[in-house]
PyMOL commands that place a pseudoatom at each C-alpha (Angstrom):
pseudoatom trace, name=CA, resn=UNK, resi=1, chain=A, elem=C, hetatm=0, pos=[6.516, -9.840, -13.852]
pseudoatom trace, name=CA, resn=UNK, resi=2, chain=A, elem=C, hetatm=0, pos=[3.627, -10.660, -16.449]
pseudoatom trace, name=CA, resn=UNK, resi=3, chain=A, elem=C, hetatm=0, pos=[0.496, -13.157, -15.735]
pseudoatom trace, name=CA, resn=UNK, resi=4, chain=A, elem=C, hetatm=0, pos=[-1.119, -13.479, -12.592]
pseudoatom trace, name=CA, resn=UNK, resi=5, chain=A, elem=C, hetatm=0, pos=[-0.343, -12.645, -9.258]
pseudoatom trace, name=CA, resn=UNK, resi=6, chain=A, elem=C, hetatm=0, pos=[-1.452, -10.964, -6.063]
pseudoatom trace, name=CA, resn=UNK, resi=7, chain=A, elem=C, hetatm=0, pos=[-1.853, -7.410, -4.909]
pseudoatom trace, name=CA, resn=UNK, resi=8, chain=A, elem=C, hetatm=0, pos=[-2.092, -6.575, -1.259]
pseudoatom trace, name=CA, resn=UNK, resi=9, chain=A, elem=C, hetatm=0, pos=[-3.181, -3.195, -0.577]
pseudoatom trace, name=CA, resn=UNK, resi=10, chain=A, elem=C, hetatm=0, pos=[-2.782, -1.734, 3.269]
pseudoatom trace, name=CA, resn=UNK, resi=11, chain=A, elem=C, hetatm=0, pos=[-5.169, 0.999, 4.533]
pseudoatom trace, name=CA, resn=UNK, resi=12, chain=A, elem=C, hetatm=0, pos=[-3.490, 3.111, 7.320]
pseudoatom trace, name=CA, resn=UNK, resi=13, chain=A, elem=C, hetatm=0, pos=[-4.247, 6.781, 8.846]
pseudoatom trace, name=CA, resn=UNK, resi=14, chain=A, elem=C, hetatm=0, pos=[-1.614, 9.527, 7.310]
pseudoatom trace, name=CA, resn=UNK, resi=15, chain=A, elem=C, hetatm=0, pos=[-0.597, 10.358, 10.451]
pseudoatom trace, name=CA, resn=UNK, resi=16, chain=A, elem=C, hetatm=0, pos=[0.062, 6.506, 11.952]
pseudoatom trace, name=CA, resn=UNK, resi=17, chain=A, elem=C, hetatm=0, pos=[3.484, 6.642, 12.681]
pseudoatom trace, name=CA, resn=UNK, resi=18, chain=A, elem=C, hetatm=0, pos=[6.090, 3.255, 13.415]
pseudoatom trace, name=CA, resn=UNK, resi=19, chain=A, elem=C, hetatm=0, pos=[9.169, 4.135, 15.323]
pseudoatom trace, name=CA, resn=UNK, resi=20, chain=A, elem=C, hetatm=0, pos=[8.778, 7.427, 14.550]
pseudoatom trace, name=CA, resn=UNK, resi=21, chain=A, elem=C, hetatm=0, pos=[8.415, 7.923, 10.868]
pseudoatom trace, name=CA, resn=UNK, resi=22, chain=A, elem=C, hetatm=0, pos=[5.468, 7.957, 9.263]
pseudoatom trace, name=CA, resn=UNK, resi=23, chain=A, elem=C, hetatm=0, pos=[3.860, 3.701, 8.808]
pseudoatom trace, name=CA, resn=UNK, resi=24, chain=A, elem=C, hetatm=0, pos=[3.459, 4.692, 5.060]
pseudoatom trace, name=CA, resn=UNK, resi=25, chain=A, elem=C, hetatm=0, pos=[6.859, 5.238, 4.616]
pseudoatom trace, name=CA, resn=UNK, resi=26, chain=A, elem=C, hetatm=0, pos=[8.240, 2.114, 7.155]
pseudoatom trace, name=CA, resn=UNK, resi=27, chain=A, elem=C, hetatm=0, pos=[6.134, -0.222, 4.903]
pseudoatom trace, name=CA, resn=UNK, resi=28, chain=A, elem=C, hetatm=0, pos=[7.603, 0.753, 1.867]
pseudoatom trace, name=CA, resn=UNK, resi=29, chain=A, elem=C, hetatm=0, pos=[10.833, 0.471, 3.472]
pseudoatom trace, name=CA, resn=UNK, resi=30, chain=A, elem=C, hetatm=0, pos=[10.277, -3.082, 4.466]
pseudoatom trace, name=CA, resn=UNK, resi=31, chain=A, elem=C, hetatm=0, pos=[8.687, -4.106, 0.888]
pseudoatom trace, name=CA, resn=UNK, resi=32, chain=A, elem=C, hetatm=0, pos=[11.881, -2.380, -0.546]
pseudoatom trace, name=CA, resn=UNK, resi=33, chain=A, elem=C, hetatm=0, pos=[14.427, -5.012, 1.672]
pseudoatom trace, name=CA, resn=UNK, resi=34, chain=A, elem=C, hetatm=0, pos=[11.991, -7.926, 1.140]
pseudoatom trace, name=CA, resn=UNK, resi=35, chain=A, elem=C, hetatm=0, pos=[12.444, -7.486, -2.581]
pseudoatom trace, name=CA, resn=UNK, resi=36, chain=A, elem=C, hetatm=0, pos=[8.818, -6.855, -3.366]
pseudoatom trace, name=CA, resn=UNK, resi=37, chain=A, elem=C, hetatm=0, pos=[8.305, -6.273, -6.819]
pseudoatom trace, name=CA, resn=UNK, resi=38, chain=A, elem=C, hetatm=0, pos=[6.598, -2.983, -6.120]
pseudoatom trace, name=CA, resn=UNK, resi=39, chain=A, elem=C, hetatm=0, pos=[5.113, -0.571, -4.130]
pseudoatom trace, name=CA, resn=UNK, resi=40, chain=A, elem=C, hetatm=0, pos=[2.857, 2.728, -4.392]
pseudoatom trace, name=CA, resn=UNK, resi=41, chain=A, elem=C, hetatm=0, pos=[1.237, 4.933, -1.642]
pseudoatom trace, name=CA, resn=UNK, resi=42, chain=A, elem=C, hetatm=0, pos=[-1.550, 6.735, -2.734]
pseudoatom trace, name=CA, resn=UNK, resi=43, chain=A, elem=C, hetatm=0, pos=[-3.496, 9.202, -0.286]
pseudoatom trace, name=CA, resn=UNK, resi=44, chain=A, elem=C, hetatm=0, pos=[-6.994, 9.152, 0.256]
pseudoatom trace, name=CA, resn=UNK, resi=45, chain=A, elem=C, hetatm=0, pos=[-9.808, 12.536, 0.202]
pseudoatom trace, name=CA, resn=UNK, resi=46, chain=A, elem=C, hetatm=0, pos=[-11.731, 10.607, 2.911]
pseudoatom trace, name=CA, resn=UNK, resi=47, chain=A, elem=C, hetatm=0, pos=[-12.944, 7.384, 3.856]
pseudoatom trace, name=CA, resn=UNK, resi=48, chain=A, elem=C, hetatm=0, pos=[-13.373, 5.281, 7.229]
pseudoatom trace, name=CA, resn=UNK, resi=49, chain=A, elem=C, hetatm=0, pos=[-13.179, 1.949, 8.709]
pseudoatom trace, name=CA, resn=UNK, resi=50, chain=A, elem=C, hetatm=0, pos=[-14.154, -0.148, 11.458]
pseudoatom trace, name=CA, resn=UNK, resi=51, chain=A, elem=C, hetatm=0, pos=[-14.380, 2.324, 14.228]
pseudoatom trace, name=CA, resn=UNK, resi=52, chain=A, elem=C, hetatm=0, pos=[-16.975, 4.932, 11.743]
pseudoatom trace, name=CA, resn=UNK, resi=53, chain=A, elem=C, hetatm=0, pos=[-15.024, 7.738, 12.302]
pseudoatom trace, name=CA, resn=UNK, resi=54, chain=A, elem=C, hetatm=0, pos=[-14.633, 9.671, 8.926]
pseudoatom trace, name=CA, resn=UNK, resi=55, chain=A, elem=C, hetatm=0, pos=[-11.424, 10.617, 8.032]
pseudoatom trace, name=CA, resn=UNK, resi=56, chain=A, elem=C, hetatm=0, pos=[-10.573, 13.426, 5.443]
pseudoatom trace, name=CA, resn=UNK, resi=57, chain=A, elem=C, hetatm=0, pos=[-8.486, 16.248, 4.619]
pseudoatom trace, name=CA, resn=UNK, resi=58, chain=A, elem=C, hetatm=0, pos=[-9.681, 19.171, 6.943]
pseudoatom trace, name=CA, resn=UNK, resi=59, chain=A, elem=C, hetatm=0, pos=[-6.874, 21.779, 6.468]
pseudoatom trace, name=CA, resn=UNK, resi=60, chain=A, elem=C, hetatm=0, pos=[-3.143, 21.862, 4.769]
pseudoatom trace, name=CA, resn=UNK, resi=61, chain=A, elem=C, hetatm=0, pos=[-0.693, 19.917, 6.757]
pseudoatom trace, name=CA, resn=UNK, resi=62, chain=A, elem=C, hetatm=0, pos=[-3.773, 17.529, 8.328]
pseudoatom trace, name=CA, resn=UNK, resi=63, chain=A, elem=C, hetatm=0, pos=[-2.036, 14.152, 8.775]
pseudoatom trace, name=CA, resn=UNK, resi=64, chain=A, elem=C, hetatm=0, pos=[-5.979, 12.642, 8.663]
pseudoatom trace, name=CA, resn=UNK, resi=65, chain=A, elem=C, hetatm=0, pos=[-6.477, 11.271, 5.866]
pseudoatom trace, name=CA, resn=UNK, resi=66, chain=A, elem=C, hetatm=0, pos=[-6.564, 7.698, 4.502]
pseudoatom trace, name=CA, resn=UNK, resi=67, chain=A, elem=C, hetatm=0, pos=[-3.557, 6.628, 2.915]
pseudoatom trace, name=CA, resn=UNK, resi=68, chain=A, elem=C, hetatm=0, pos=[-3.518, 3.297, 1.121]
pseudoatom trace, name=CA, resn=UNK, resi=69, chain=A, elem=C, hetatm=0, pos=[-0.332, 1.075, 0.216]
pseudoatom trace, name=CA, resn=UNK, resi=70, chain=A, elem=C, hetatm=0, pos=[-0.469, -0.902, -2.691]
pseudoatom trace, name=CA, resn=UNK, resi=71, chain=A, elem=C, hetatm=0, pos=[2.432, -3.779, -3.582]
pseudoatom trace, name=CA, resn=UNK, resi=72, chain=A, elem=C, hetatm=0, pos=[2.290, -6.610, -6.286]
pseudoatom trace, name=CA, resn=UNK, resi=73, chain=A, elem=C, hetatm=0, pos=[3.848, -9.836, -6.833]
pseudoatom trace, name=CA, resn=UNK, resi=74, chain=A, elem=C, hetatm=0, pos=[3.650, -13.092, -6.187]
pseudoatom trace, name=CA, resn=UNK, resi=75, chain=A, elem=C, hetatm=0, pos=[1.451, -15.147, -3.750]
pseudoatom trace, name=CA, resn=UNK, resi=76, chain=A, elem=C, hetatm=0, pos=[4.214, -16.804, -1.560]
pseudoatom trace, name=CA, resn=UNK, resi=77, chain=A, elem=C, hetatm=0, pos=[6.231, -13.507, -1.506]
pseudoatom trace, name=CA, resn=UNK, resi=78, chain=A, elem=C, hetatm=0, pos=[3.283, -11.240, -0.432]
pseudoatom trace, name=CA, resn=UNK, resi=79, chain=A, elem=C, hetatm=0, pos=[2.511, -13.891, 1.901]
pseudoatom trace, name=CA, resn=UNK, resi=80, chain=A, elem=C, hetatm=0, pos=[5.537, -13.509, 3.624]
pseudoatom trace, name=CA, resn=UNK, resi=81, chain=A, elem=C, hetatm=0, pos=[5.579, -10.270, 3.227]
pseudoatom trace, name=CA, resn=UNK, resi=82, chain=A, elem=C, hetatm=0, pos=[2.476, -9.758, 5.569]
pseudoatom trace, name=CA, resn=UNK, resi=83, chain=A, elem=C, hetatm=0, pos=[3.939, -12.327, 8.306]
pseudoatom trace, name=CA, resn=UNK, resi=84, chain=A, elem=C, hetatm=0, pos=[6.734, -9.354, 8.792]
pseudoatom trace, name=CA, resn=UNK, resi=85, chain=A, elem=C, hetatm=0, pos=[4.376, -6.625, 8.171]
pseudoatom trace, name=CA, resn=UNK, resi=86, chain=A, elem=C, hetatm=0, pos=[1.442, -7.195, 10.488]
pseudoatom trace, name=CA, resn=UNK, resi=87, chain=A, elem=C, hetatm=0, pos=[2.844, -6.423, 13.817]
pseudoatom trace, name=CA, resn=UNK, resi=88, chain=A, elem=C, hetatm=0, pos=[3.487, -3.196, 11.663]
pseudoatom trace, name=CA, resn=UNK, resi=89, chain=A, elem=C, hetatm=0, pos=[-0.033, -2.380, 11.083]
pseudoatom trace, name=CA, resn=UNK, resi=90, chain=A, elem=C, hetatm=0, pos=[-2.158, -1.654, 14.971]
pseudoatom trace, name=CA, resn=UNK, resi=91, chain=A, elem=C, hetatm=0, pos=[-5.687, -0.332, 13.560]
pseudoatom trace, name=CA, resn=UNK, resi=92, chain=A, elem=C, hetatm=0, pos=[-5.452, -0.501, 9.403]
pseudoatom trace, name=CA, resn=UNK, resi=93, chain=A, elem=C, hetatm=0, pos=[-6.847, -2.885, 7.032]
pseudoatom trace, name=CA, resn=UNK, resi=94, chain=A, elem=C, hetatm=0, pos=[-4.436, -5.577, 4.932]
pseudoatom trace, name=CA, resn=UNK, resi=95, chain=A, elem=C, hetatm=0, pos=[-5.947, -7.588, 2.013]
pseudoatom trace, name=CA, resn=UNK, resi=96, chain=A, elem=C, hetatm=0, pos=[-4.911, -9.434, -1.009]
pseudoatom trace, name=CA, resn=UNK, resi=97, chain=A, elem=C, hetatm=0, pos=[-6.578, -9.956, -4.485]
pseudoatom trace, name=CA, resn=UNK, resi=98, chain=A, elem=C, hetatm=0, pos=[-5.279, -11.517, -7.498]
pseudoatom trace, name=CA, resn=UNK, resi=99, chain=A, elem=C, hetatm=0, pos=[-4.274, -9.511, -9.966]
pseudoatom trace, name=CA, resn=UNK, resi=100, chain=A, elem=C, hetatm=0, pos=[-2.823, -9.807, -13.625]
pseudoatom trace, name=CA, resn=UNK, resi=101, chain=A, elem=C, hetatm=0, pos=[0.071, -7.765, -14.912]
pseudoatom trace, name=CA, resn=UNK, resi=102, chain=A, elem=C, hetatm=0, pos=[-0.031, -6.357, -18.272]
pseudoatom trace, name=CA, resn=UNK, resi=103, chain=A, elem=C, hetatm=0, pos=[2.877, -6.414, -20.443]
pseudoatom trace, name=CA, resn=UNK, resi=104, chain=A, elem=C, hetatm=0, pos=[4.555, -3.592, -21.406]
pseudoatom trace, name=CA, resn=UNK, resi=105, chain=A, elem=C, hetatm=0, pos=[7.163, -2.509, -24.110]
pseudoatom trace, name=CA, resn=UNK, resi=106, chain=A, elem=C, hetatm=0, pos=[8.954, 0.833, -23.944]
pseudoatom trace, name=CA, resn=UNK, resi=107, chain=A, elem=C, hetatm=0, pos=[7.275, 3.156, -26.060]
pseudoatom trace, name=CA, resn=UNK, resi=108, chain=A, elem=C, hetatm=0, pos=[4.071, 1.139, -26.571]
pseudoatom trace, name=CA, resn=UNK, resi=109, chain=A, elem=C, hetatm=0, pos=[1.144, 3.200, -27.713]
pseudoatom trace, name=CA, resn=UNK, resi=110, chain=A, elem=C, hetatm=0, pos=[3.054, 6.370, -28.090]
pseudoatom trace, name=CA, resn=UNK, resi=111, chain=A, elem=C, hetatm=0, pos=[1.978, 8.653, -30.800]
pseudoatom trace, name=CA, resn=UNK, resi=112, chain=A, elem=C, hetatm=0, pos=[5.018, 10.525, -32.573]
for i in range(1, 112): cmd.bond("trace and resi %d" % i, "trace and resi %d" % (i + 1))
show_as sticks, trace
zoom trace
C-alpha cells in the first residue's frame, strides 16, 4: 500500500468491553477478518471527550485510560469497515483523515 489513502482512528475507554473482551481487542479482531491493511492500539496517559470527565492512569491495573485504535487503507474499505464497526463503538469517537503511505525497502536507512 503506497500513495494516498485514509486512516480512521477510534477513541475508546481501556476498560470498554464488547461481549466480554476488551472493545480494543474486538476491533482489531474485526479489522483482522475484514482484511484491513492494518491496525495499531496505542494507550493513552489521559485525555477526555464529550462527557469532560478526565480519564488517566490512576494506579497499575486501572482500565481508565484512553486507548486509541488506529487502521489504514483505502477509502471504500475503511468505509465499510465503520458500517460493521459502529454498533461496536457505544460512547467513543470514530474519524477518518487521509493519509499517505511512505514507501519502504527492507533495510532502508540502516547504518552498518
Amino acid at each position: 500500500m503506497n500513495g494516498s489513502n485514509k486512516m480512521l482512528m477510534i477513541f475508546v475507554d481501556e476498560g470498554d468491553r464488547w461481549k466480554n473482551v476488551p472493545l480494543y481487542e474486538a476491533l482489531v479482531d474485526k479489522l483482522v477478518r475484514m482484511e484491513v491493511a492494518g491496525a495499531t492500539v496505542l494507550s493513552g496517559i489521559t485525555g477526555y471527550g464529550t462527557n469532560g470527565r478526565i480519564q488517566k492512569r490512576r494506579a497499575a491495573g486501572s482500565e481508565d485510560r484512553p486507548v486509541a485504535v488506529l487502521a489504514v487503507d483505502s477509502e471504500d474499505k475503511l468505509n465499510e469497515a465503520i458500517q460493521q464497526l459502529r454498533p461496536m463503538v457505544q460512547d467513543g469517537l470514530m474519524m477518518t483523515m487521509d493519509v499517505d503511505v511512505v514507501p519502504h525497502t527492507v533495510g532502508a536507512g540502516m547504518v552498518h
